[in-house]
C-alpha angles and dihedrals in degrees: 000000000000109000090170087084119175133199137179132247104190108175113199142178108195106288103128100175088057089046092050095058099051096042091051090049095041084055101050098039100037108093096169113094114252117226088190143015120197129174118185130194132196113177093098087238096131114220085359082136086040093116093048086050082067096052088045117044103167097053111090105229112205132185127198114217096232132357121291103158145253102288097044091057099047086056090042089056100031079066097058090062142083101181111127079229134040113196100209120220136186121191108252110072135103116207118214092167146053140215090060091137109041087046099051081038083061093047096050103042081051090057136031089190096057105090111182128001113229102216093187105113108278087252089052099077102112073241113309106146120215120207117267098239102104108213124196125229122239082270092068086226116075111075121194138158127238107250112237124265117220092029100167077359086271111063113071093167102274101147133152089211110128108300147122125257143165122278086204090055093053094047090046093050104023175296090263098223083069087066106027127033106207113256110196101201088041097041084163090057083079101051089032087061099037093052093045074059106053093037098066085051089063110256133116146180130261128206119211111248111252146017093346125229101249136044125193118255098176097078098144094006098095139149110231099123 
């Protein structure tokens, strides 16, 4: 039996074209099993994913009453699962590879320290630079770079960009609310404070080698409204 179980976080605000996209690639580049699918919107636009529920039965499609913000509804569905991982997702990103799970599995059983794998191309971080030491998974195949901490001496790679991460290290440390309150005409305060977090309680955060899995879609399409 399989104990490395996965689900999916997928946070959403009404923007089903976008959604779309991302559902229908995850779909046809993702190989690893999914315990849980979650997609959570937070518009307030009640049933506004309803005709992609019929195209995806087995995603759980939630909608919050009113808005209560990004943070408060990850928390809300990092509480709904069991898996040992969550892949989260946001949605706005088109696959074009697979593997993206094994590979950051393989990153994260190697190292404790590591907390999310960025799976963008190593040149698609709006910047963000990664250390130049290659380190290898415990596949010894997958090789990735630890992001750097201090980049712009605010930014330590905390990111809820599409990436996997460790159940055990959120209920340790969360639930984030408890660190960021969700600001919606500064969406980054909140990633900028939990990873400052995070950062000063040694983790940090690794990028795949190579020409990543996932671009964004969403440029001009935001949320701060």
């Amino acid at each position: 039996m399989n104990k490395d179980t996965v689900s999916v976080v997928c946070t959403s605000f009404n923007r089903p074209d976008l959604l779309e996209t991302t559902l229908r690639t995850f779909h046809k580049y993702n190989t690893y099993p999914i315990e849980d699918f979650i997609v959570i919107d937070d518009s307030g636009e009640y049933g506004c994913n309803e005709h992609l529920g019929n195209l995806y039965p087995t995603i759980g499609f939630r909608y919050n009453p009113e808005r209560i913000g990004q943070i408060r509804s990850i928390d809300e569905a990092y509480e709904q699962i069991d898996s040992r991982y969550v892949f989260h997702l946001e949605e706005d990103w088109e696959f074009y590879k697979g593997g993206f799970i094994e590979d950051s599995l393989a990153i994260l059983k190697s190292n404790p320290t590591v907390q999310q794998v960025w799976i963008r191309a190593e040149g698609d971080t709006n910047g963000h630079p990664h250390y130049d030491s290659v380190r290898t998974g415990e596949d010894n195949i997958t090789e990735y770079y630890i992001v750097r901490k201090n980049h712009n001496r605010k930014w330590h790679g905390f990111s809820f960009n599409p990436g996997l991460r460790r159940m055990g290290d959120y209920f340790q440390h969360g639930p984030y609310n408890s660190i960021a309150e969700f600001i919606p005409d500064k969406p980054w305060a909140s990633e900028m404070r939990i990873g400052d977090y995070m950062m000063r309680r040694g983790f940090v955060s690794a990028i795949i080698k190579g020409d990543g899995y996932v671009r964004h879609i969403g440029d001009g399409r935001g949320i701060r409204n």
